[in-house]
C-alpha positions in Angstrom: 0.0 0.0 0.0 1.3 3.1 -0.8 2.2 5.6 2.3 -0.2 8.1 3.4 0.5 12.0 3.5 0.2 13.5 6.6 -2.5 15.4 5.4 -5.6 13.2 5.9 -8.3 15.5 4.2 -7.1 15.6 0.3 -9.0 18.1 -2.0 -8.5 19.8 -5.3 -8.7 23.8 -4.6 -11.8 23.9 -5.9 -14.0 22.5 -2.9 -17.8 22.8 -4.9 -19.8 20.7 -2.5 -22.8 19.7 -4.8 -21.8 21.3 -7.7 -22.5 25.0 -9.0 -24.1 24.4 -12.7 -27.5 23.9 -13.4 -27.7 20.3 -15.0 -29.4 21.1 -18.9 -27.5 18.4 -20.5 -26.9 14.4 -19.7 -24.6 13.8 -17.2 -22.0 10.9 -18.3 -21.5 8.6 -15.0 -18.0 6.3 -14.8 -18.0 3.4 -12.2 -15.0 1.4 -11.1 -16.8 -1.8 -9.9 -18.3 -4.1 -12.5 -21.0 -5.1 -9.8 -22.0 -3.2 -7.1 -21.6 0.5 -8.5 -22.9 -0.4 -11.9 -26.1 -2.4 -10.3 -27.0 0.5 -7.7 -26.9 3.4 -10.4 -28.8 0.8 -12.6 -31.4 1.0 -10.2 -31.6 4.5 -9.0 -31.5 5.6 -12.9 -34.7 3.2 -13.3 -36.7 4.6 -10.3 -35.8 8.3 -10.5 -36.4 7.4 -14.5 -33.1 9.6 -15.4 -33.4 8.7 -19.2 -30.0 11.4 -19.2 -28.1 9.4 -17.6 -25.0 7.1 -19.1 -23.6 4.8 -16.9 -20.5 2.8 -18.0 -17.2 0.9 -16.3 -13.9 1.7 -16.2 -11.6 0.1 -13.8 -8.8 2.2 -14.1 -6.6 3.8 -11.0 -8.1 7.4 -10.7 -5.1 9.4 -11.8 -5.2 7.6 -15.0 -9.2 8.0 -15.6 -9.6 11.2 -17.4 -7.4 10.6 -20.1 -8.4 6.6 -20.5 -12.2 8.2 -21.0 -11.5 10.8 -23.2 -12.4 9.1 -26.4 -15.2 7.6 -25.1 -16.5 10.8 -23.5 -16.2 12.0 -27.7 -18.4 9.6 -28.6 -21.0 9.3 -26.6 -24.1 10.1 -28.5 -25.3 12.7 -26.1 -21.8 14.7 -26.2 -20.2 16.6 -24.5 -22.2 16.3 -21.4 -23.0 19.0 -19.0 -20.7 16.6 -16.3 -18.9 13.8 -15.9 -18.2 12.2 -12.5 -15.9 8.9 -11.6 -17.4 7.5 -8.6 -14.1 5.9 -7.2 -13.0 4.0 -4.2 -10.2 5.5 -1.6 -8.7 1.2 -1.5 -4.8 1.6 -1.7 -5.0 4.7 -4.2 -2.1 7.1 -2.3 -2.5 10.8 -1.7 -0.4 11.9 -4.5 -2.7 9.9 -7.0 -5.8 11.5 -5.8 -3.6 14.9 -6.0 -2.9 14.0 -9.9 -6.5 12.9 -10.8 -7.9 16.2 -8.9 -6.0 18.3 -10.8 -6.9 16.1 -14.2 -10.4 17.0 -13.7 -9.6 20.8 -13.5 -7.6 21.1 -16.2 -10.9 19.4 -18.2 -13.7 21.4 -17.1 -14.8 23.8 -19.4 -17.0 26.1 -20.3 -19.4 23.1 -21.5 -18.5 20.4 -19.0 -17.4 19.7 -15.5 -15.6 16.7 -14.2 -15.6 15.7 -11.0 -14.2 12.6 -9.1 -16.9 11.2 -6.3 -14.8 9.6 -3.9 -16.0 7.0 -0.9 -13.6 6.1 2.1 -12.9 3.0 2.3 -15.2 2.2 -0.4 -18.9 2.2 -2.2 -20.2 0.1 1.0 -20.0 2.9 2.6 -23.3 4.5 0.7 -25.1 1.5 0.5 -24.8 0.4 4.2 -26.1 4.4 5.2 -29.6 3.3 3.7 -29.8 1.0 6.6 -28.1 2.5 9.4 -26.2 5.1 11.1 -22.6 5.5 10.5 -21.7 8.7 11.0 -18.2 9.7 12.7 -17.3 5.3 12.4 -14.6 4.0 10.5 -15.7 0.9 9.1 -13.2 -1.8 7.3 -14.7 -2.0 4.1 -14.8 -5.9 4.7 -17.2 -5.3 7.3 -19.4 -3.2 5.0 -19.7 -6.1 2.6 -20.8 -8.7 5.3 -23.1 -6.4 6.9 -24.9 -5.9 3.5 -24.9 -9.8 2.8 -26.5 -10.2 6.1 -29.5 -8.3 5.0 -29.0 -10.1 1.5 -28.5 -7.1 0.1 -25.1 -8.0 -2.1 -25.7 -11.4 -3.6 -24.4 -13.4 -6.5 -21.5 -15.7 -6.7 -19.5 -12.9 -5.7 -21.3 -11.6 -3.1 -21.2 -8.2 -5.1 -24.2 -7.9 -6.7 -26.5 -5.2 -5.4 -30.3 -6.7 -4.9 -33.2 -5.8 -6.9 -34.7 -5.5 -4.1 -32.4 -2.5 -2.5 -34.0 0.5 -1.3 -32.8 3.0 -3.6 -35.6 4.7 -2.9 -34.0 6.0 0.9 -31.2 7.9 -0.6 -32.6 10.6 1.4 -32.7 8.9 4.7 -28.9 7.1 3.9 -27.6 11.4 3.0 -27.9 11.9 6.6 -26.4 8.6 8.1 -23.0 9.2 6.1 -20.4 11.6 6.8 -20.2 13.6 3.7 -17.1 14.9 1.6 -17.3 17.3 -1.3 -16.3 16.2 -5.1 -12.9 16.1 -5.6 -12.0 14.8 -2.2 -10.6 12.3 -0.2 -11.1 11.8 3.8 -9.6 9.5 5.2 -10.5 9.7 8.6 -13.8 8.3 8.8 -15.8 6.2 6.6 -16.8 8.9 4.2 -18.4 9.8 0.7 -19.2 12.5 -1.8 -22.1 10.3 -3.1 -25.1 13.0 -1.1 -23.3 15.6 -3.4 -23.6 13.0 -6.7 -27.3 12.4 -5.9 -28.3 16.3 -5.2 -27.3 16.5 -9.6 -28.7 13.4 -10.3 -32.2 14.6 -8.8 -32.0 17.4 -11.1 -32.4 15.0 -13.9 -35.8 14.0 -13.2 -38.7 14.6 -15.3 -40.8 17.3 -14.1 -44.3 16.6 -13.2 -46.5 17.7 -16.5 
């Protein structure tokens, strides 16, 4: 594992919280997990009906995720989007890493697109297990995450990583304030931790308004 900084809170300079840009465009969503990210955005996209959202996988180290996406961002048939976010994990990924993929995504937002990085310490458990309880100010091995969420056979499959179809997407609200928060583009590594309240304040824009 690569040594830790001193510095236990790593942020780009530009600490945005939720995001500053009203959301007009799709948003272009990049997951690291085959399983668990890709099957929980799978079903929050199907109940909030966010027909603007693209989710696709790449499981690439974060510093080296803007440039591996760039073509793909090109082609996407809804480009460029108004955003694109990585939801990543914190895992072994050092300081300095986080340091060079923060400053990746400032150098390519532009006028026409923001990019953000949507970090979770230690990892994505982190958001999921908030829908079910409390765990604010813990630090919680992700390991334990995982078997806590198979206990309430909510992470199935051969794997044990599959997210279930029957998983409460639907208490994102409830699981925003049972998580310690951290803003896009930052890593804290002091508590079990994630910028995923931010991620769903823009994906709520995306619904359809009532006609």
């Amino acid at each position: 594992m690569a040594k830790r900084s001193k510095d236990k809170n790593i942020k780009s300079r530009r600490r945005r919280g939720s995001g500053t840009r009203p959301t007009s465009k799709p948003i272009l969503l990049f997951v690291q997990g085959e399983c668990t990210e890709k099957d929980y955005f799978e079903l929050l996209k199907d109940h909030l009906r966010l027909k603007s959202l693209t989710i696709k996988v790449e499981s690439q180290s974060p510093e080296n995720l803007i440039d591996r996406t760039k073509t793909t961002i090109s082609r996407d048939k809804d480009a460029p989007p108004s955003a694109v976010y990585y939801v990543v994990d914190v895992d072994d990924t050092s300081d300095e890493q986080f340091r060079q993929a923060f400053k990746a995504a400032k150098n390519a937002t532009n006028r026409k697109t923001e990019y953000h990085f949507v970090v979770s310490h230690e990892s994505f458990e982190a958001w999921l297990l908030a829908h079910f309880e409390d765990i604010r100010n813990k630090n919680i091995p992700r390991t334990t995450m995982g078997k806590k969420l198979q206990g309430r056979k909510m992470l199935n499959g051969k794997s044990e990583k599959n997210v279930s179809d029957d998983f409460p997407v639907e208490d994102y609200k409830q699981a925003m304030g049972r998580v310690t928060h951290c803003a896009f583009d930052e890593v804290n590594r002091e508590t079990t931790s994630t910028a995923m309240p931010h991620l769903i304040t823009e994906l709520i824009k995306l619904k359809p308004k009532p006609k």
